[in-house]
N, C-alpha and C positions, 0 to 999 in steps of 0.2 A: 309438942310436935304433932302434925295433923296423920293419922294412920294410914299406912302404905297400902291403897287396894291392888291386886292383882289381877290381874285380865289374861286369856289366855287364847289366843287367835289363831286358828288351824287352818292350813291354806293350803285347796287344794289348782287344780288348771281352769276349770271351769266348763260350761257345756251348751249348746243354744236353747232357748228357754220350748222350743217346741221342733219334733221331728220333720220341720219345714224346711223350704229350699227357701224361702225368705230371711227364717229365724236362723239357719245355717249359713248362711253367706254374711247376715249379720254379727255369727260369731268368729267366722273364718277370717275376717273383712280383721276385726279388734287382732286375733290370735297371731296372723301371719303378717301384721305390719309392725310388729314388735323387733324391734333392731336386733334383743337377744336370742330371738329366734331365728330371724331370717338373717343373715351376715353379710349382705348384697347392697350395695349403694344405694342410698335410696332413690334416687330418680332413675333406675335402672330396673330397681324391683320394682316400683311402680307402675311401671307400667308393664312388667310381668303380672303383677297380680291382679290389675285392673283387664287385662288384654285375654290372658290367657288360663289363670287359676280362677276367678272368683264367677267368669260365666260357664263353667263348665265341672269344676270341683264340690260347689254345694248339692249339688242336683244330686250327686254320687255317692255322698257322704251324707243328705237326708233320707236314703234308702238304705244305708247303713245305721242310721240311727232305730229308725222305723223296726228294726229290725228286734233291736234290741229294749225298746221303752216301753215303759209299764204305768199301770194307773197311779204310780205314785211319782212318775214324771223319770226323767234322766237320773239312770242307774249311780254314776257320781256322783250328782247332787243330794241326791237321795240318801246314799249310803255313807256320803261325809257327814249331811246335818244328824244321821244317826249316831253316828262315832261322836261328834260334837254332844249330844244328849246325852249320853253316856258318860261321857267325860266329866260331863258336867255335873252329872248326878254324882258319880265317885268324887268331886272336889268341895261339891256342896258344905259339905263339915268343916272344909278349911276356907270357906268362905272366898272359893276363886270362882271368877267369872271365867266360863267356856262361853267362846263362838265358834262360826266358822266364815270365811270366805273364798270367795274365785279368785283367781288370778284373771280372770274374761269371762266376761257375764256380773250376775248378781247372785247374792249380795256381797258388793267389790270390796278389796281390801279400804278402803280409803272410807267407806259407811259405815264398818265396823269399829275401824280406829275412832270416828269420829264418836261411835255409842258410846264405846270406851272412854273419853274424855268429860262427857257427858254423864256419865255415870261415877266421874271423880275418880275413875282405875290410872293408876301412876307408876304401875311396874305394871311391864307389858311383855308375853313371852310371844314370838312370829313363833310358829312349828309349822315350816310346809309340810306336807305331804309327802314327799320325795327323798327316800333313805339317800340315793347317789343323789352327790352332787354335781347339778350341771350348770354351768351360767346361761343356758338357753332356759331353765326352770325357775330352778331356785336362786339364781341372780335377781331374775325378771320381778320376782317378789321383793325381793330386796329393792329393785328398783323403785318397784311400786308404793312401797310402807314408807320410806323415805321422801317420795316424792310430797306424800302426805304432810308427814314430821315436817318440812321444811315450810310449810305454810302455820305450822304452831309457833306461839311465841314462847309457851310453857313450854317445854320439852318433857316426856314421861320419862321415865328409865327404861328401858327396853332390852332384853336378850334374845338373840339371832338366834336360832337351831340351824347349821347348812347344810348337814347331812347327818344318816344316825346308820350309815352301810355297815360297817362292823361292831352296832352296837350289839353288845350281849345278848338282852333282852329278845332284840331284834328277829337276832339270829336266829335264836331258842324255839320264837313262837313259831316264826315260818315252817322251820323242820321238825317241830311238833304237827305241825298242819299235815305235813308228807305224809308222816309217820301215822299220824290217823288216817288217813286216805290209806294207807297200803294196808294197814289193819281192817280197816270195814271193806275194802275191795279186792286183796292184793298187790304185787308187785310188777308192778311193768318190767321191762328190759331196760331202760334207760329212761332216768328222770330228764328232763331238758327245764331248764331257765332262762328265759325268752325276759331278756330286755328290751326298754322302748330303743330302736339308733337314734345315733348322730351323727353330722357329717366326721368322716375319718380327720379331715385339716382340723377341727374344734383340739381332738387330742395334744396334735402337733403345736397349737397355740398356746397350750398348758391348760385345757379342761381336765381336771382328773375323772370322770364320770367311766372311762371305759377302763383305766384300775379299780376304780372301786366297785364296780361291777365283778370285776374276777373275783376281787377277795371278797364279795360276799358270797358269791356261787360260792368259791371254796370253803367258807367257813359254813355255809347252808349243808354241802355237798360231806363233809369231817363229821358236822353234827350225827346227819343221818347212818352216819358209816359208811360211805359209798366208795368205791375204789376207783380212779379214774375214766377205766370206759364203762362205768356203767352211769353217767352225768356228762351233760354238753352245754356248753353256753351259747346262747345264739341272739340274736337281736333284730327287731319286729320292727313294722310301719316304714320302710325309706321312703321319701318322698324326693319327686326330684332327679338330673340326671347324676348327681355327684356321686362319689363313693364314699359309702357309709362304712359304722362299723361290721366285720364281718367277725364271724360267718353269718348269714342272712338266714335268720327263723326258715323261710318260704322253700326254700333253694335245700336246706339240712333235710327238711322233712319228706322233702318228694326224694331226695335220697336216699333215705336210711331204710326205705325195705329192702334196695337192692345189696346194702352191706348183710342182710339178714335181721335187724332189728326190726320187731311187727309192732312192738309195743312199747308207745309213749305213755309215759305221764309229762303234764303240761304244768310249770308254774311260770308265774310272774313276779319277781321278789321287786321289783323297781313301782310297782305299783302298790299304792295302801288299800285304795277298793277298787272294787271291778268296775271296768267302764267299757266305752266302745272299743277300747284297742283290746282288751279280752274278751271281754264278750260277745263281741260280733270277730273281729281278725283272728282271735287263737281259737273259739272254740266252733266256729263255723266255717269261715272261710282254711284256717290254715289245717285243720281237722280234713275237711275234703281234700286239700291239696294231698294228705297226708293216707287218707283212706285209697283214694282213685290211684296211688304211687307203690299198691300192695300192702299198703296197711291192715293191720288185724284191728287191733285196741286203742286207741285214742281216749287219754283223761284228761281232763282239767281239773287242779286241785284249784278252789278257788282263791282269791285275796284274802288278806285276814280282818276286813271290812269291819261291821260295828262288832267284834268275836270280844267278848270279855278279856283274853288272850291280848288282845289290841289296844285293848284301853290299859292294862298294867303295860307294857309296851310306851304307851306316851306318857303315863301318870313318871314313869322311871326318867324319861325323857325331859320331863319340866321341871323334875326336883334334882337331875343332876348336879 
């Protein structure tokens, strides 16, 4: 019998390949016609997005990139393919292939799969990126890798990761992450864990993504020992006039000096590395909203991006 190779394909959202208002509408144009993102009919949204988002949204969102990107190109792409190296290196011994892919942009799920065939790999592990599970995310993958598979005559063997919110490991690294930040800096008044939103209807459809949000704040929140008020859950980026999950990151923070709270610390547990929505939205824009509001101290503790921490973290995650 011919030897089982493994492949192991890390997936994260994707990013536009340069801080342009070209290359960003090019990726806005891919990201926001995706069905599991936008939930709107399509000739309806269409011509929402052709009319009214894509002449005026990329412009906004390459000044926000600009803001954020470095000589080694976009922060997520960057910080994925390192995590992917890493991976890679720790698997080496056991003779498993790491990559990575976008879900929009390059290098796409469907290039890699094909390396992977290519390469004669027959057990295949998808790990997105994304501990909650959302069908606007980690479905959209699922969409995508199958869309691939169904053009194969061979089939590989294949195992889904959908989420890993209350995995142990998980949990562990994050709130060791706190927990170092409060030792090299101190302690804020109140830690806050700022998830990406979704529209509030997603839940009522049966998206679990805003339970599995809670219980990992709360199992983040037990780790570190925290007692109720001194941790808040809040959730970043709405886009759109709908109503999202609340309470709203923007709206908590221009509040909390006048309950008396001066001092945040900032995490993102829904994110594996830093990208535009921390980078540029929690530590600059929501930061000012947060300082100009009577703010004293503003932290960002960062993602747990390529952290050694991170790779036993996924290494736990492919050998479950």
């Amino acid at each position: 019998m011919a030897d089982r190779l493994t492949g192991v394909l890390l997936v994260n959202l994707g990013s536009p390949t340069e801080p342009t208002v070209p290359s960003v509408r090019k990726f806005l144009k891919e990201f926001l016609w995706d069905p599991r993102v936008v939930n709107i009919p399509r000739p309806l949204w269409w011509l929402i997005l052709h009319a009214v988002v894509l002449p005026f949204r990329p412009k906004r969102s390459a000044v926000a990139y600009q803001k954020i990107w470095t000589e080694q190109g976009s922060p997520l792409i960057y910080l994925t393919r390192q995590l992917s190296e890493k991976l890679a290196k720790k698997l080496k011994t056991q003779e498993i292939t790491v990559a990575y892919a976008m879900r929009y942009g390059q290098p796409s799920i469907a290039s890699q799969l094909k390396a992977f065939k290519e390469q004669g790999i027959n057990d295949i592990v998808i790990l997105p990126l994304y501990p909650q599970y959302s069908s606007t995310t980690t479905a959209s993958v699922y969409d995508d890798a199958i869309t691939e598979f169904n053009r194969w005559r061979h089939l590989p063997s294949f195992r889904f990761i959908s989420d890993y919110h209350q995995h142990e490991g998980y949990i562990a690294a994050i709130a060791e992450s706190v927990k170092a930040h409060w030792q090299a800096h101190g302690k804020a008044e109140l830690l806050v864990m700022s998830f990406h939103g979704l529209p509030e209807l997603l839940t009522k459809l049966g998206d679990p993504y805003y339970h599995q949000c809670q219980t990992t704040a709360k199992l983040i929140a037990e780790h570190c020992g925290l007692n109720e008020n001194k941790w808040k859950l809040v959730f970043q980026s709405r886009f759109g006039k709908a109503e999202w999950l609340k309470p709203y990151c923007a709206d908590t923070l221009q509040q909390l000096p006048a309950t008396g709270i001066k001092s945040v610390d900032m995490i993102c547990p829904g994110f594996a590395v830093d990208c535009l929505e921390t980078l540029e939205e929690i530590v600059m824009e929501n930061k000012h909203i947060f300082m100009e509001a009577g703010g004293a101290d503003y932290r960002y503790i960062p993602c747990l991006n390529s952290s050694d921490a991170h790779v036993a973290v996924l290494e736990q995650l492919i050998f479950h």
